[in-house]
C-alpha positions as CSV (number, residue, x, y, z in Angstrom):
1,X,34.4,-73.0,8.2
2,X,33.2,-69.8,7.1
3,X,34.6,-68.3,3.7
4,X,35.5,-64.6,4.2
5,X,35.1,-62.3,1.2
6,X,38.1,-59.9,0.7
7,X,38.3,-56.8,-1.4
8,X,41.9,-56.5,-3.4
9,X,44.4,-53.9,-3.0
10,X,45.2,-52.3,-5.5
11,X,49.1,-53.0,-6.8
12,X,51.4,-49.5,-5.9
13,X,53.2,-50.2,-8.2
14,X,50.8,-50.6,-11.6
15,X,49.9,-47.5,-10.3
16,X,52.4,-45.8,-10.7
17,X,53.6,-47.4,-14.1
18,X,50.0,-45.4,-14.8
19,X,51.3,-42.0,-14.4
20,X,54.3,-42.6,-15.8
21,X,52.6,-43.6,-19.2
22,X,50.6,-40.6,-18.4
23,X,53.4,-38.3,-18.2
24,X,55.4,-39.5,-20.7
25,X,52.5,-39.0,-23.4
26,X,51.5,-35.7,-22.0
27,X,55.4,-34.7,-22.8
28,X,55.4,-36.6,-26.1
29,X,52.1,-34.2,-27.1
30,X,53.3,-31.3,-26.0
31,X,56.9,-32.2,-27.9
32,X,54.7,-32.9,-31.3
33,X,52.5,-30.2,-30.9
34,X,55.8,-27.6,-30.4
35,X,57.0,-29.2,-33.4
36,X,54.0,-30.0,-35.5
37,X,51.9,-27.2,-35.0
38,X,54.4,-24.4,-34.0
39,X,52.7,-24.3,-30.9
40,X,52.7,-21.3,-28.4
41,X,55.5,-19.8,-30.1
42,X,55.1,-15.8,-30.0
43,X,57.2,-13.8,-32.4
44,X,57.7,-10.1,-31.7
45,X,59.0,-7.2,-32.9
46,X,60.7,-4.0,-31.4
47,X,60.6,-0.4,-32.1
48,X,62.8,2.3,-29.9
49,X,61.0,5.4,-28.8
50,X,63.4,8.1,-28.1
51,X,61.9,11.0,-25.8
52,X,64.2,14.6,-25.1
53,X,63.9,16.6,-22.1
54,X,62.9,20.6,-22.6
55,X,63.3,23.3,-20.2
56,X,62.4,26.9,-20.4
57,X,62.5,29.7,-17.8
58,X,61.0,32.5,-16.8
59,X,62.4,35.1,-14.8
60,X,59.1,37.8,-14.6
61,X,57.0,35.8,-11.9
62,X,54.5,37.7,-9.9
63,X,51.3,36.3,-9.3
64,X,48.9,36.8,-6.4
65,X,47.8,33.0,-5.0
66,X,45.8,32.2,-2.4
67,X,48.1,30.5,0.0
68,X,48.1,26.6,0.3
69,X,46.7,26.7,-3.3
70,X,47.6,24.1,-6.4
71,X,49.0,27.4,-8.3
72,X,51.0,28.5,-5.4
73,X,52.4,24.9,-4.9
74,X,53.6,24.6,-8.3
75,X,55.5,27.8,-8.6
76,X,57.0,27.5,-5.4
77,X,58.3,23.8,-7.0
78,X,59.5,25.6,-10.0
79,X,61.3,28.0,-8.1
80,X,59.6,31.2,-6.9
81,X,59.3,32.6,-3.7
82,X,56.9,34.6,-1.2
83,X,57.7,37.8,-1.1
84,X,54.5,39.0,0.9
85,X,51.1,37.8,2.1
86,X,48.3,39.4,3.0
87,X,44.6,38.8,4.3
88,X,41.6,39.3,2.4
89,X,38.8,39.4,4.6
90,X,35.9,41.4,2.5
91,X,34.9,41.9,-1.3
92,X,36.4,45.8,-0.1
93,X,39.7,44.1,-0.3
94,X,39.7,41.8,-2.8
95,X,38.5,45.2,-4.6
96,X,41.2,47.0,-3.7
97,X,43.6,43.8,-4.5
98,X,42.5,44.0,-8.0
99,X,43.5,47.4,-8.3
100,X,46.8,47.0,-7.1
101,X,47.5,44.0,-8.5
102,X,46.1,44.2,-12.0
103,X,46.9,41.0,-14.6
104,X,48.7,39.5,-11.7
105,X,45.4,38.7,-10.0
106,X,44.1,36.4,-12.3
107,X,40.3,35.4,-13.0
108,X,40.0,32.5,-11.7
109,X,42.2,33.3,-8.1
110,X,39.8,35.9,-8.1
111,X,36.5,34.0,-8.7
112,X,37.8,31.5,-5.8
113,X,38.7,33.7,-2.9
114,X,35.0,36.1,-3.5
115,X,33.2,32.9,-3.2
116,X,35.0,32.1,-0.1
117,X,35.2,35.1,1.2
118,X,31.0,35.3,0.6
119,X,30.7,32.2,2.7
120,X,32.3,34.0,5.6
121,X,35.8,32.9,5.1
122,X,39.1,35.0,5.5
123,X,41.6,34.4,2.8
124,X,45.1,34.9,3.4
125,X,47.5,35.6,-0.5
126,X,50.6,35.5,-0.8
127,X,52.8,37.1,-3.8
128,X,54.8,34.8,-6.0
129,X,57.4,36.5,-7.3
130,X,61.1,35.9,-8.7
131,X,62.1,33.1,-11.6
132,X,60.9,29.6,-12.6
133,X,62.2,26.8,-14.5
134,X,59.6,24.2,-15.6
135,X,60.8,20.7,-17.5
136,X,59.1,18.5,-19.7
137,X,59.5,15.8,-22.0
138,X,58.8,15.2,-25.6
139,X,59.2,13.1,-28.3
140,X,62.5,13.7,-30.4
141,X,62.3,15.6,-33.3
142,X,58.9,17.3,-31.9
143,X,58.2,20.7,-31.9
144,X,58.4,21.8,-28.3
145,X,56.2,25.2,-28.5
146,X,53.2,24.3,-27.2
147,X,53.4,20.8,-26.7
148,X,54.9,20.3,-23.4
149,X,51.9,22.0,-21.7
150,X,48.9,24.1,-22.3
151,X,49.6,26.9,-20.1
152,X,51.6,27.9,-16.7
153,X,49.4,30.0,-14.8
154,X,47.2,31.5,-17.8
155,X,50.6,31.9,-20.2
156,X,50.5,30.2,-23.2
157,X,53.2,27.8,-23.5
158,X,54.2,28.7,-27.1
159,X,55.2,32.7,-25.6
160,X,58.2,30.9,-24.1
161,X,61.4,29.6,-25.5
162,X,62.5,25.8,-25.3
163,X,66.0,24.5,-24.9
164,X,67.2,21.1,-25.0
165,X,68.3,19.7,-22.2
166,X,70.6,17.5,-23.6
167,X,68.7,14.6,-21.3
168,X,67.4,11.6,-23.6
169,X,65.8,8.7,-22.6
170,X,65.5,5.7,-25.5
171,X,63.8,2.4,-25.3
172,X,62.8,-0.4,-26.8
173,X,58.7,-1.2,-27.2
174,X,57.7,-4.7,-27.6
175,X,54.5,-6.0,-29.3
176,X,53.7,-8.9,-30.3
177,X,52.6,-10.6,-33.7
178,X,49.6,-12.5,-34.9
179,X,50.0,-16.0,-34.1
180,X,48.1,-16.8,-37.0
181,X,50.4,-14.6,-39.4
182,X,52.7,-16.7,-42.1
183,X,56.5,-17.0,-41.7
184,X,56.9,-14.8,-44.8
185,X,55.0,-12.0,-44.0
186,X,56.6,-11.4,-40.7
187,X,58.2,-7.9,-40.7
188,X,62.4,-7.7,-40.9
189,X,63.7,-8.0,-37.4
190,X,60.7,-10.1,-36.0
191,X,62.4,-12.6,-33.1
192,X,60.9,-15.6,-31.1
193,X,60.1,-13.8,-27.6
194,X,60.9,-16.8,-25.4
195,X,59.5,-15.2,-22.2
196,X,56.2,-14.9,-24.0
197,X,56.8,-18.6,-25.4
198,X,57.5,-20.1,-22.3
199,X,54.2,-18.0,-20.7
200,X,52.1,-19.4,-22.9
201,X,52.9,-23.1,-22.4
202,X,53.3,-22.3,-18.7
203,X,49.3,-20.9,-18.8
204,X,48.1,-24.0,-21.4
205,X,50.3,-26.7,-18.9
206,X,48.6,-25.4,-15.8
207,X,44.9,-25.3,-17.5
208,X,45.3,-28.6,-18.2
209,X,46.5,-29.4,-15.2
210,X,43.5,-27.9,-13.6
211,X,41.0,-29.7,-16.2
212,X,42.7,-33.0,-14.6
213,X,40.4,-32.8,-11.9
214,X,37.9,-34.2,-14.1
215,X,39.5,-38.0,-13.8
216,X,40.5,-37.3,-10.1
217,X,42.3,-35.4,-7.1
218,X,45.9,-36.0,-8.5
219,X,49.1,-34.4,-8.2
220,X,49.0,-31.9,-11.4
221,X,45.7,-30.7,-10.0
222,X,47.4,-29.9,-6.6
223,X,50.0,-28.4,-7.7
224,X,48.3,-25.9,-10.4
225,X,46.2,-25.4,-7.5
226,X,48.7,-24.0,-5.1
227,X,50.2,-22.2,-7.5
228,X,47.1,-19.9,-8.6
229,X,46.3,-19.6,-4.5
230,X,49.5,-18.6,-3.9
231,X,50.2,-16.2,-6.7
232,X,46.5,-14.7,-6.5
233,X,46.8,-13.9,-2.8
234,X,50.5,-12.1,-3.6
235,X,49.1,-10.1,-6.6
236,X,46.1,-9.3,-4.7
237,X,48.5,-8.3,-1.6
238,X,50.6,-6.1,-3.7
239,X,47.5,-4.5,-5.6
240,X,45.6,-4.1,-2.5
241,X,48.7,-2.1,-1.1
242,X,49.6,0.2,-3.6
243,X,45.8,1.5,-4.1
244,X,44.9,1.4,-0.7
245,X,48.4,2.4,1.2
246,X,49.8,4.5,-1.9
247,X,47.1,5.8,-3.7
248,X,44.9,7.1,-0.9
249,X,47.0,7.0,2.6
250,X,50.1,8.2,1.3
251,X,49.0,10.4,-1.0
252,X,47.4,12.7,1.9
253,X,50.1,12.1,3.9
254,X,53.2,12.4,1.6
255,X,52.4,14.0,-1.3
256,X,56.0,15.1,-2.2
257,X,57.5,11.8,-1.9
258,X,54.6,9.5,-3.5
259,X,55.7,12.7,-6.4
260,X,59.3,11.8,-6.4
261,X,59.2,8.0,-5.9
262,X,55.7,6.5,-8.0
263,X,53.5,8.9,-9.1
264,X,55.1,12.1,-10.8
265,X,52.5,13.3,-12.5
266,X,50.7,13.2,-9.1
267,X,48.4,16.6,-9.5
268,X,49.7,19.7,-7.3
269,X,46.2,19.2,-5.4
270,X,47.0,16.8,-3.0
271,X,48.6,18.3,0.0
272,X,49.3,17.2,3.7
273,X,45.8,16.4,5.0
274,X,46.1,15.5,9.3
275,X,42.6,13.1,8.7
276,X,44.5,10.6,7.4
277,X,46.6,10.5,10.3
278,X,43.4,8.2,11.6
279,X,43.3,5.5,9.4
280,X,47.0,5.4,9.8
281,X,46.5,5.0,13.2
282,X,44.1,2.4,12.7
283,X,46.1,0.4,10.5
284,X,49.1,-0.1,12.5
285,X,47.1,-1.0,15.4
286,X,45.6,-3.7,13.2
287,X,49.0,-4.9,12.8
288,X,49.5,-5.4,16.3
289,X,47.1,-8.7,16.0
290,X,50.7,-10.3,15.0
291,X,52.3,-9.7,18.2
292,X,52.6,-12.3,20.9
293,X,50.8,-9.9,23.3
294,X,49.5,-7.1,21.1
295,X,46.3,-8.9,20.0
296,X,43.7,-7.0,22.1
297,X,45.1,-3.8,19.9
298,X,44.2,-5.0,16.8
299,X,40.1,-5.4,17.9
300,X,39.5,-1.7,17.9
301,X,40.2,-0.9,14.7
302,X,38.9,-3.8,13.8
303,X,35.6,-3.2,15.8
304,X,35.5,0.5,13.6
305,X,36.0,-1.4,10.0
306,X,32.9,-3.6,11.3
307,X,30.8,-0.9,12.5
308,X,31.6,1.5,9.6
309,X,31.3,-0.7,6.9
310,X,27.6,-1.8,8.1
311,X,26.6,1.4,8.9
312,X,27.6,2.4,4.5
313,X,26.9,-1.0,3.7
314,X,22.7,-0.7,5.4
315,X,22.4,2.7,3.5
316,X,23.4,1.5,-0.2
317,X,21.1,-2.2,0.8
318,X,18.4,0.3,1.6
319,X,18.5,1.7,-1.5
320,X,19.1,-1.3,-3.9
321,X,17.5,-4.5,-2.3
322,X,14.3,-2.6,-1.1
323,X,13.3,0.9,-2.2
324,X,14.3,0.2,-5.4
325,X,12.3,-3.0,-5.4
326,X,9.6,-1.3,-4.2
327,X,10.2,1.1,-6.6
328,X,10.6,-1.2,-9.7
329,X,7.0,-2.8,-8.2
330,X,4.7,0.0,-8.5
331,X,4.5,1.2,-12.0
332,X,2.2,2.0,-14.3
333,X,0.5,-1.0,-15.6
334,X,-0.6,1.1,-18.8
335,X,2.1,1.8,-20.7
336,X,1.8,4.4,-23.6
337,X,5.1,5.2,-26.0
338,X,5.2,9.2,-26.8
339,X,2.2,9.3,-29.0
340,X,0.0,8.0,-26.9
341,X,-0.2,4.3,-28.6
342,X,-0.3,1.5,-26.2
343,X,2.5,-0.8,-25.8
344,X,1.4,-4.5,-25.1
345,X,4.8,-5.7,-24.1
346,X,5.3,-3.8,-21.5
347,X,2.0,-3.3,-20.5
348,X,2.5,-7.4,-19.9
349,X,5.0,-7.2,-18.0
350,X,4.7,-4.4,-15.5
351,X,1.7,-7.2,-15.1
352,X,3.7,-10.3,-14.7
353,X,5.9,-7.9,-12.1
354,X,3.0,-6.8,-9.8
355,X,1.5,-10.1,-9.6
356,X,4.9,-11.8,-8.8
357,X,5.6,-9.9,-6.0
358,X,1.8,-9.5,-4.7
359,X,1.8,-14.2,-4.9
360,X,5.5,-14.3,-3.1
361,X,4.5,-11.7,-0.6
362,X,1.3,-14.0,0.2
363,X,3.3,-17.3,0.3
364,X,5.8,-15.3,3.5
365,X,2.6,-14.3,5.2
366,X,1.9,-16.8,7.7
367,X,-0.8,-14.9,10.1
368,X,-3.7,-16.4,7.8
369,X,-3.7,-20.4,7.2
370,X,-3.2,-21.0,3.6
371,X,-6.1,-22.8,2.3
372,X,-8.5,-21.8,-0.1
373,X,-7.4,-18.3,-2.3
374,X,-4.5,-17.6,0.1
375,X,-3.2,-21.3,-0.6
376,X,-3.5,-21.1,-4.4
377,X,-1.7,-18.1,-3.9
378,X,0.8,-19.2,-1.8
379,X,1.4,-22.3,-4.3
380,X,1.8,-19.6,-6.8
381,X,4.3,-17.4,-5.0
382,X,6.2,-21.4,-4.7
383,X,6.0,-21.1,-8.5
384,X,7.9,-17.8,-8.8
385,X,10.3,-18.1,-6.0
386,X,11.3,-21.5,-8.1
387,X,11.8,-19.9,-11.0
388,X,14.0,-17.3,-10.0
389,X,16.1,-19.5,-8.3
390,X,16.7,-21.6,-11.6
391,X,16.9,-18.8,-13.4
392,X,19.6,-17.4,-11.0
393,X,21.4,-21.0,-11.3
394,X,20.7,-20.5,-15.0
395,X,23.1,-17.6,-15.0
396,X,25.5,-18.8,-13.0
397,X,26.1,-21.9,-14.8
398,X,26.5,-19.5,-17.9
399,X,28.8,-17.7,-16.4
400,X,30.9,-20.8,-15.8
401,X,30.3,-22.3,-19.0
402,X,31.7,-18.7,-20.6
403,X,35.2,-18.9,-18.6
404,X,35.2,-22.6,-19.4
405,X,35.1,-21.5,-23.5
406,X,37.7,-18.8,-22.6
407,X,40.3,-21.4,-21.3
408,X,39.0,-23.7,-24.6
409,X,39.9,-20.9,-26.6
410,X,42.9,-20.0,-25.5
411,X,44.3,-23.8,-25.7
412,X,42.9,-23.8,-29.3
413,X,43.9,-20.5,-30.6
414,X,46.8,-19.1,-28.7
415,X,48.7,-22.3,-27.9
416,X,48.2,-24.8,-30.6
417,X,47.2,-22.2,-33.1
418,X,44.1,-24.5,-34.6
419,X,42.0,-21.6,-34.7
């Protein structure tokens, strides 16, 4: 009879009698250190910032603009009209437009339309006349002469007269105190925030949970996991769309409602530009790859973001992985300081340099067998190529150790306030 040796199964239910005991320690810590060490706890205080709408008018516009301009833009927003156009189509006429015109024409309308005009391009102006009312805010109990802006179309700001709107907008701003500052020299009206509270415990709880890992795949570690995918890839979704969609689609396209809905300050520059109507195209074709049918759509724009992106990607490459290696290689190996002294340093290691690259560039050249001087050199270029890949790794591992001291902070100082 032959005796059969078996490996034991380990009970299911001792382990989970572990994490319970786990658990129920982790919440007794994180109860005594709430308690004990007035952990996480962020106390705030608030100040209201009270702001007061100004408006002034004025009822003397007339300016000559060339058409489709930023000044022309503006005062048509404020309120003036067209009341005639013309085309200027030589210096004669831009002459003659001064003349007519006088102050009206202004410097720099007039610096703008010669040059284009010298480049062989007709300009057509158009006369902005009748009244305006412009709007802006302050803070209240501010002077408004000259504050709200420096100028409207060469003006000074302070020549005009500000009225009250009436229109105040009051808030509350928020910051928040030093952790490390005593209960009695917290300023009067300092309160627990307990949105910031609860963030901090929520961003020490799911660090720790992540740090798990380090006794085994578990179920904290999972779930901190999913949560930091999840959340990264929404963030990143909403980021991407508002700089990308908003901030250079829309803003071509739209200009007057990315002004009225997210960007008012949005400068009078941007105006409806039909180019962007291409990428626009392009991205709702792209779209199309979620259709049952529409998939073949999405592989032409696709095909264009491949092939433009190498064709910019090979030109920048060009530049930074080989001319300016190539570059970087041949230097002087001399190297004097402004009076003429030699430096040693770097005379050493414009050396070190050229003699790196001449050894690696011998080890990749395999028309010649590498024995004798080429295979000393070739063992050499071995010795360079290895350490630049540790100190590469080197770097890397620093850069990790650095975000792990970041997280160690942050659980030290911020949370449990030992620091």
């Amino acid at each position: 009879m032959t005796d059969h040796t078996t490996t034991p199964v380990p009970d299911a239910s001792s382990s989970k009698v572990g994490w319970i005991v786990v658990v129920a320690l982790i919440i007794v810590g994180m109860f005594a250190a709430g308690f004990l060490l007035d952990a996480g706890k962020v106390y705030v205080v608030s100040q209201e910032q009270s702001w007061t709408e100004y408006e002034s008018s004025l009822s003397d516009v007339d300016f000559w603009l060339p058409a489709g301009s930023r000044g022309e833009r503006e005062l048509a927003h404020y309120g003036a009209s067209v009341s005639e156009a013309r085309m200027l189509s030589s210096q004669a006429d831009v002459t003659a437009l001064v003349k007519e015109a006088g102050v009206a024409f202004s410097e720099e309308a007039r610096g703008s339309v010669s040059a284009s005009i010298d480049r062989g391009t007709s300009v057509e102006m158009v006369r902005m006349t009748g009244s305006v009312t412009f709007t802006g805010w302050l803070p209240t109990g501010q002077e408004p002469a000259g504050a709200v802006a420096p100028s409207l179309m060469g003006r000074p700001m302070s020549d005009f007269t500000w009225q009250a709107t009436g229109t105040v907008s009051t808030w509350d701003v928020t910051s928040s105190l030093p952790y490390n500052l005593p209960a009695d020299q917290r300023p009067e009206g300092a309160t627990l925030s307990a949105s910031r509270t609860v963030g901090i415990w929520l961003s020490a709880i799911l660090t720790l949970a992540i740090m798990s890992f380090l006794f085994g795949d578990n179920v904290f570690y999972k779930t901190a996991e999913a949560i930091l995918v999840g959340s990264s890839a929404g963030y990143a979704m909403a980021y991407a769309f508002y700089t990308g969609i908003v901030d250079q689609l829309m803003v071509n396209l739209f200009p007057d409602l990315v002004r009225d809905w997210t960007s008012p300050g949005l400068p009078w520059s941007f105006t409806w530009d039909w180019v962007y109507l291409i990428p626009a195209v392009l991205g709702v074709m792209l779209v199309c790859r979620l259709l049952p049918k529409g998939g073949w759509i999405a592989r032409w724009p696709l095909a264009f973001i491949i092939g433009a992106t190498a064709g910019f990607r090979l030109t920048s490459h060009l530049e930074s992985d080989f001319l300016l290696q190539i570059k970087q290689t041949i230097t002087t190996l001399w190297v004097e300081n402004a009076t003429g002294d030699f430096l040693f340093w770097p005379s050493m290691g414009a050396v070190v340099i050229l003699v790196g690259v001449l050894l690696c560039l011998v080890y990749f050249f395999f028309s010649m067998e590498h024995k004798g001087v080429v295979g000393k050199a070739a063992r050499g270029g071995i010795f360079v190529l290895m350490i630049t890949f540790g100190a590469a790794f080197g770097l890397t591992v620093m850069g990790r150790i650095t975000l792990l001291t970041e997280r160690f902070d942050f659980l030290f100082k911020d949370w449990l306030h030992l620091m």
